[in-house]
C-alpha positions in Angstrom: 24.2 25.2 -25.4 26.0 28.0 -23.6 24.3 26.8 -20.2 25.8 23.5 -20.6 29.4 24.1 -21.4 30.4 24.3 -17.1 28.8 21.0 -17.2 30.5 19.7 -20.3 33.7 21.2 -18.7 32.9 19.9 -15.0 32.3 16.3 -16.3 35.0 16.5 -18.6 37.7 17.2 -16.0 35.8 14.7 -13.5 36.9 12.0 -15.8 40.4 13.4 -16.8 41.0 13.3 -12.8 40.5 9.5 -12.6 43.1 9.0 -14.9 46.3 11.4 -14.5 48.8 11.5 -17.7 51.7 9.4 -17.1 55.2 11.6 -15.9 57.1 11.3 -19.1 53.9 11.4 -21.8 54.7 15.3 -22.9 58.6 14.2 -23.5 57.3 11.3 -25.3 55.2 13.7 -27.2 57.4 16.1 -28.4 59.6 13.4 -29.7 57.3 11.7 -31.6 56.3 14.9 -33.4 59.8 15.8 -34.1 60.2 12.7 -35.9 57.2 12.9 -38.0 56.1 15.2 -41.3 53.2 17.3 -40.3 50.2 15.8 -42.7 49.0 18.3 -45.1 45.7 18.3 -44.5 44.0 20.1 -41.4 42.5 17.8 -38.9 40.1 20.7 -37.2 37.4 19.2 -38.1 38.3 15.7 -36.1 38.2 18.4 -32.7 35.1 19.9 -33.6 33.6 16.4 -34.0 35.2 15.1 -30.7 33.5 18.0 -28.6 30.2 17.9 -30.1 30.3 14.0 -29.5 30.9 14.5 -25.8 28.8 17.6 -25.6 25.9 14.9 -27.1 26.6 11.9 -24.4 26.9 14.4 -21.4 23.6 16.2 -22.0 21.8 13.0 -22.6 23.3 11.1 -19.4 21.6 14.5 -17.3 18.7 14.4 -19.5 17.9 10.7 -18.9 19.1 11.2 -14.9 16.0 13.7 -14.8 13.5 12.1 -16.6 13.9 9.2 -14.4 12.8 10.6 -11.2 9.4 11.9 -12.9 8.0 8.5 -11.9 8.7 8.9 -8.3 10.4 10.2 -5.5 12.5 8.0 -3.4 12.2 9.4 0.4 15.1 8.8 2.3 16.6 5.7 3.3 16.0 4.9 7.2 19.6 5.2 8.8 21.2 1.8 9.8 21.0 1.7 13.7 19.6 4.8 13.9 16.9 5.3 16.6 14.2 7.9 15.9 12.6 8.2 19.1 9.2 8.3 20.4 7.0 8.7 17.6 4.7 12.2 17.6 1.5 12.3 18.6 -1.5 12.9 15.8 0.9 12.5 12.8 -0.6 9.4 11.0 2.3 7.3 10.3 3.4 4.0 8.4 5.2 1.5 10.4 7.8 -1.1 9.1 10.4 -3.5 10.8 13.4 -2.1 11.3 15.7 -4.8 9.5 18.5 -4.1 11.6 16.6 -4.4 15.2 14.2 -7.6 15.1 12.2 -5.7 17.7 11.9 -2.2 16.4 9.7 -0.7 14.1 10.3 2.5 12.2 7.6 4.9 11.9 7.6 7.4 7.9 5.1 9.7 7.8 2.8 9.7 4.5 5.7 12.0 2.4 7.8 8.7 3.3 10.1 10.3 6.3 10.9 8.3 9.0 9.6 10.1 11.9 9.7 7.7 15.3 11.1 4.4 16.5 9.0 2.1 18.3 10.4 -0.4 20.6 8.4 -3.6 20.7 7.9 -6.2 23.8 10.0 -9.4 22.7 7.3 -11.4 23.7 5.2 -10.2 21.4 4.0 -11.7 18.1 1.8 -10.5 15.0 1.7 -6.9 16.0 -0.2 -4.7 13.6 -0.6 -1.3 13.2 -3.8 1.1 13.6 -4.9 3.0 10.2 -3.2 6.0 11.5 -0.1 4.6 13.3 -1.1 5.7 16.9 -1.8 2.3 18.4 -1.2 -1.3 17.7 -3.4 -4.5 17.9 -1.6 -7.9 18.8 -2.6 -11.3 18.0 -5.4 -10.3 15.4 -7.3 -13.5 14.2 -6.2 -16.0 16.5 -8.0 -18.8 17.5 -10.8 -17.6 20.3 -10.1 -13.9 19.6 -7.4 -13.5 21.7 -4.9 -10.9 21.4 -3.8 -7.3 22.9 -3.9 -3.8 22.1 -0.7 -1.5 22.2 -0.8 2.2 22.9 1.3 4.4 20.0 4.9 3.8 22.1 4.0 0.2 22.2 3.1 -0.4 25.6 0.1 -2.3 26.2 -3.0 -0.8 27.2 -4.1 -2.0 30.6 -8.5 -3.2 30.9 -8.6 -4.0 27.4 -10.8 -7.2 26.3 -10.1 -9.9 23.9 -9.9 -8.4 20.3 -13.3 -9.5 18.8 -13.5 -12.4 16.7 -11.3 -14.7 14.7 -12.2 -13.9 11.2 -10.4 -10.8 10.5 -11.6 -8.0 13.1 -10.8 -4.7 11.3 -9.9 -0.9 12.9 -13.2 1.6 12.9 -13.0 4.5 11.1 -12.3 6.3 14.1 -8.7 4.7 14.8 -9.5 3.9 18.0 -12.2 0.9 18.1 -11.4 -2.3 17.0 -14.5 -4.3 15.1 -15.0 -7.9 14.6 -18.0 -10.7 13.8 -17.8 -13.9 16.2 -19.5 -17.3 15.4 -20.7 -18.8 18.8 -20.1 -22.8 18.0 -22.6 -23.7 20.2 -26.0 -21.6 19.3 -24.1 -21.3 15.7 -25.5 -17.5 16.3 -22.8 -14.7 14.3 -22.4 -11.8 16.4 -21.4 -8.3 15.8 -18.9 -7.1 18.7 -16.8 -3.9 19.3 -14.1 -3.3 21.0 -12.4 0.2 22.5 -9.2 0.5 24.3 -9.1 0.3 28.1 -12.8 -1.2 28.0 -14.2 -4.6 27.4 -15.6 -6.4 24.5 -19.0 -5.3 23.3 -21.5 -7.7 21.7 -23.9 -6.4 19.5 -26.9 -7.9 17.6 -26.9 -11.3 16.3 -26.4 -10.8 12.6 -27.4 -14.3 10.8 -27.7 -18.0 12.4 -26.3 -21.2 10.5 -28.2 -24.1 10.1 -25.1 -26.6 10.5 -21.5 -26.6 11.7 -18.8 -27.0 9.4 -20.5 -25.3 6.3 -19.0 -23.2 3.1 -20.2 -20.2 4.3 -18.9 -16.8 6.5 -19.5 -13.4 7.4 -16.6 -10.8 7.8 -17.2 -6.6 8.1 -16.6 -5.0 5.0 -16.4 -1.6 7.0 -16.9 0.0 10.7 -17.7 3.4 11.1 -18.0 4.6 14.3 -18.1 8.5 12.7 -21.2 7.6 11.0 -22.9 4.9 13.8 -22.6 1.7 10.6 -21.5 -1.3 10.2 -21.4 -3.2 6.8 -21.3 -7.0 6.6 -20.7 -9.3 4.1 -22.1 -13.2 4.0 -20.3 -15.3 1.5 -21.3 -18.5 0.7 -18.4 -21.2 -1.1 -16.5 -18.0 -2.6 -19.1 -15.7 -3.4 -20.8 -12.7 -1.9 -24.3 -14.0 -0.8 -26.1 -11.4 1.8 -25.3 -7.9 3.0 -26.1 -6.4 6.1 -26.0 -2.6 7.4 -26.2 -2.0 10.8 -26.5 0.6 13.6 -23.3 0.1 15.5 -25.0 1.8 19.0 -28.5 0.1 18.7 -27.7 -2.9 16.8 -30.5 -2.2 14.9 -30.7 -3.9 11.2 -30.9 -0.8 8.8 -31.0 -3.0 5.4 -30.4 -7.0 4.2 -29.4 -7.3 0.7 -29.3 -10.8 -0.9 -26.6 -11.4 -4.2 -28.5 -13.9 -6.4 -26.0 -17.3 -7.7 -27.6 -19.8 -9.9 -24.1 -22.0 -10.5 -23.1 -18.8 -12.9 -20.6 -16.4 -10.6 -20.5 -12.9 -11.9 -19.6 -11.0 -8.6 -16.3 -11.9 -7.5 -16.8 -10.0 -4.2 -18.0 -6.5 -2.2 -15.6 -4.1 -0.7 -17.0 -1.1 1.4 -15.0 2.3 2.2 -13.9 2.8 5.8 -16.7 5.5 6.3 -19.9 2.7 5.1 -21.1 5.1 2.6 -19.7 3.4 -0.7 -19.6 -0.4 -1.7 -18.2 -2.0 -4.8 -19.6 -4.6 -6.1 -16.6 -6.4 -8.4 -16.9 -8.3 -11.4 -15.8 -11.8 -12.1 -14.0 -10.3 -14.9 -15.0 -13.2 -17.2 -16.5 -13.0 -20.4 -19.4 -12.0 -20.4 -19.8 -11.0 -16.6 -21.7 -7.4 -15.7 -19.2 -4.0 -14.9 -17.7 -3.3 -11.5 -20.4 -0.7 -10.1 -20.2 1.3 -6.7 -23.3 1.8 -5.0 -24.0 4.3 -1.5 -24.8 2.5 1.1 -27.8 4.0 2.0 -30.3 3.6 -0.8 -28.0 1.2 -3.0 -28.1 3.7 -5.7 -25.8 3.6 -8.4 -22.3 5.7 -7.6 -20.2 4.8 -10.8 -19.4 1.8 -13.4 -16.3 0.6 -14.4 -15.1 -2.0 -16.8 -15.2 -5.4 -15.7 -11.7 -6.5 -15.6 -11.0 -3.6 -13.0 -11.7 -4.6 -9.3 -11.3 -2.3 -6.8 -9.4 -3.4 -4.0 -10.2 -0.2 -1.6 -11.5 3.3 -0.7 -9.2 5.9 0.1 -10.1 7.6 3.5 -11.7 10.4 1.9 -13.9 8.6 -1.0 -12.6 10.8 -3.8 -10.4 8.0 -5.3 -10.4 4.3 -5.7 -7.1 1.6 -5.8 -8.4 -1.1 -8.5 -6.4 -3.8 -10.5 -6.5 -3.1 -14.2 -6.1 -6.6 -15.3 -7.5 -10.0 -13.8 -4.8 -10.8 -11.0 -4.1 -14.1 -9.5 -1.6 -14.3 -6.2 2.0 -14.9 -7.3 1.8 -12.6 -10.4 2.6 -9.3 -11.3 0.0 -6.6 -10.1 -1.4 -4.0 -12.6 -2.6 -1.4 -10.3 -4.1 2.1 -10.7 -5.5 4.7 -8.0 -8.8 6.2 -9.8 -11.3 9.0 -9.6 -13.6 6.7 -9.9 -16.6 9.4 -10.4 -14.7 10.8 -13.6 -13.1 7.6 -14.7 -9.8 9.5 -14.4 -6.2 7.4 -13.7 -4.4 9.8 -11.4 -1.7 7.1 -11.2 -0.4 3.7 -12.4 1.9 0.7 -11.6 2.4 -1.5 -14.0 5.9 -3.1 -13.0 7.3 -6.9 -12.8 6.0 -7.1 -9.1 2.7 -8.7 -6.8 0.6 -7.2 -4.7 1.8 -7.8 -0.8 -0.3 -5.8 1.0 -2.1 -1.8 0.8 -3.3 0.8 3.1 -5.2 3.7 2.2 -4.6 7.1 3.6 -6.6 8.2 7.0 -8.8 10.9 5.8 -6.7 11.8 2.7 -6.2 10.2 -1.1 -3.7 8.1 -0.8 -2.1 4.4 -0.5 0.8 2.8 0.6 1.2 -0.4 -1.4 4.0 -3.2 -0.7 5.0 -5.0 -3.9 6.7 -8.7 -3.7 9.3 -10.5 -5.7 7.4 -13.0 -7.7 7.7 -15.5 -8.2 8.4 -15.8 -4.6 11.3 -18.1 -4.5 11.4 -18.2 -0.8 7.8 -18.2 0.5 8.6 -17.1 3.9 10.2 -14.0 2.9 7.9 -11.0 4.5 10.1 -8.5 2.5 8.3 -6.0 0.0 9.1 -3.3 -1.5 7.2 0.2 -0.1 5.2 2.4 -2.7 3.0 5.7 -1.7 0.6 6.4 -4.8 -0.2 10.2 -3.5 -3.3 11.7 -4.5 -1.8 14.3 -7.0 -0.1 11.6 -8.9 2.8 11.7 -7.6 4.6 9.2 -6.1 7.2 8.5 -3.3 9.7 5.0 -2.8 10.5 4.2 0.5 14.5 3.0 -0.1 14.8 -0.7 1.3 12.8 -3.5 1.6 10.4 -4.3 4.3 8.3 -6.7 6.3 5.4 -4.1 7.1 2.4 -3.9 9.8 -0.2 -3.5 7.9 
């Protein structure tokens, strides 16, 4: 208790300051005393009672003040109209709008520091960012494939093709090449195609041929690894996974074609791949009844790990040792119960479980972690891109970026 008393004392005179004694209160005092029998009883006691009183509400306001910031770090607030300037080179960073500058994004490193400013092109529209925050894709997913790519000061970069298909090209694991799965309306062929910066678009093997236009079925790339030469692709058929192809990114050779049986009875709700194409998960419907989440390697479809089925696992981090999943069946406009697994172990390293949705997640190049945006919900204005920015590290630790955000990823 010693320890505390300068705090006790400091808080004590804090308080006293805001409210100075009024001029004539010791005059007033000493009068009123004069005019009064002293009571015979001691009032000591009262004294002692008052001081531990306030000694008891001053430790527990620090105590609770501490405990609070076990769940997480804030990282410092991004200075209004500050500029940061040109962003460094090989520091992977997360980029947001800057909410003051339309046309600016701000660059925080993964400890949640704002490290660059990025001044965008007005013309531009629908910028996203690179894994790793050194270069930008424009345009992803519009009709035709069109679109640009952006060098990591947001210039474009001159020779660069069409980004590669409409349905959701993704970033290899490399950074640097874009990947993508076209459907040619014409031969109704779907076609693997690559993309690198400053070079044109690459067309690889034909993956899978419809029978019709128009039909309930697609194929999009679960993952693109130009580090290990595979690609992993994903039919789905209505809303459920129906064939999976691996493929040899510089031969276009077909390593392996898996098919997912559905007899009117879903119980796979879908299959995510890491960034690497080593792991899948295969995700429960969570229903009653419905068979665990299970990740499988790639390469022989042996059995990785199992997990209950009401956990879905919504990605890899960049180094396969942990695994973001839901905890609960989620539906969009909802609050998100999230947790960042060793999925090997079955070990939570970290949890949300607060009164917001899911916006949007990255996971960490090469490291353990994620950066998750939460949204309001419900959403009472559906155009509002604003979220709030969470890192889960891979220690368990994690870090609040102050402000809300529209992000790039």
């Amino acid at each position: 208790m010693e320890e505390l008393r300068p705090e006790i004392q400091a808080a004590f005179e804090k308080e006293q300051a805001a409210y100075p004694p009024a001029a004539a209160l010791r005059r007033n005092v000493i009068e009123a005393v004069s005019t009064h029998q002293r009571p015979s009883y001691n009032l000591q006691w009262v004294a002692v009672a008052a001081a531990a009183i306030l000694a008891i509400l001053v430790v527990a306001g620090l105590m609770s003040t501490r405990l609070g910031h076990r769940a997480g770090t804030p990282a410092p607030a991004a200075t209004p109209q500050a500029d940061y300037g040109p962003p460094p080179a090989g520091v992977n960073l997360l980029y947001v709008h800057d909410p003051n500058h339309p046309l600016w994004l701000i660059g925080y490193d993964w400890s949640g520091r704002p490290r660059g400013t990025v001044k965008l092109d007005p013309t531009l529209v629908g910028v996203g960012m690179a894994p790793d925050g050194q270069s930008f894709s424009v345009g992803v997913g519009a009709k035709g494939g069109t679109g640009e790519l952006l060098d990591r000061l947001g210039q474009p970069v001159s020779g660069s093709g069409a980004i590669p298909g409409k349905a959701g090209p993704i970033w290899a694991d490399d950074n640097r090449h874009m990947c993508g799965v076209s459907l040619d309306l014409q031969t109704l062929d779907w076609t693997f195609m690559t993309l690198l910066p400053g070079e044109a678009v690459k067309a690889g093997p034909v993956i899978a041929h419809e029978s019709s236009a128009g039909g309930q079925t697609g194929i999009r790339l679960a993952s693109c690894s130009f580090r290990n030469d595979e690609a992993v692709l994903v039919r789905t058929t209505v809303s459920w996974p129906a064939e999976l192809w691996v493929v040899r990114i510089s031969t276009g050779a077909i390593l392996s074609h898996n098919t997912y049986s559905y007899s009117g009875n879903a119980t796979l709700a879908g299959v995510v791949g890491s960034r690497d194409g080593v792991l899948i998960a295969e995700n429960s419907t969570g229903q009653q009844g419905a068979p665990p989440t299970v990740i499988r390697r790639v390469s022989d479809m042996s059995l990785v790990a199992t997990l209950d089925p009401t956990m879905s696992v919504l990605g890899f981090s960049g180094d396969d040792s942990l695994a973001l999943v839901t905890t609960a069946p989620w539906l969009g406009g909802s609050p998100i119960h999230l947790a960042l697994i060793d999925f090997r172990s079955g070990r939570v390293v970290c949890r949300y479980d607060g009164p917001e949705g899911l916006g949007s997640f990255l996971a960490e190049p090469d490291g353990p972690g994620f950066a998750i945006t939460l949204r309001v919900v419900p959403n009472h204005v559906p155009d509002d891109p604003l979220g709030d920015v969470l890192i889960f590290h891979g220690d368990g630790t994690t870090t609040t970026i102050s402000g809300r955000y529209a992000t790039t990823w």
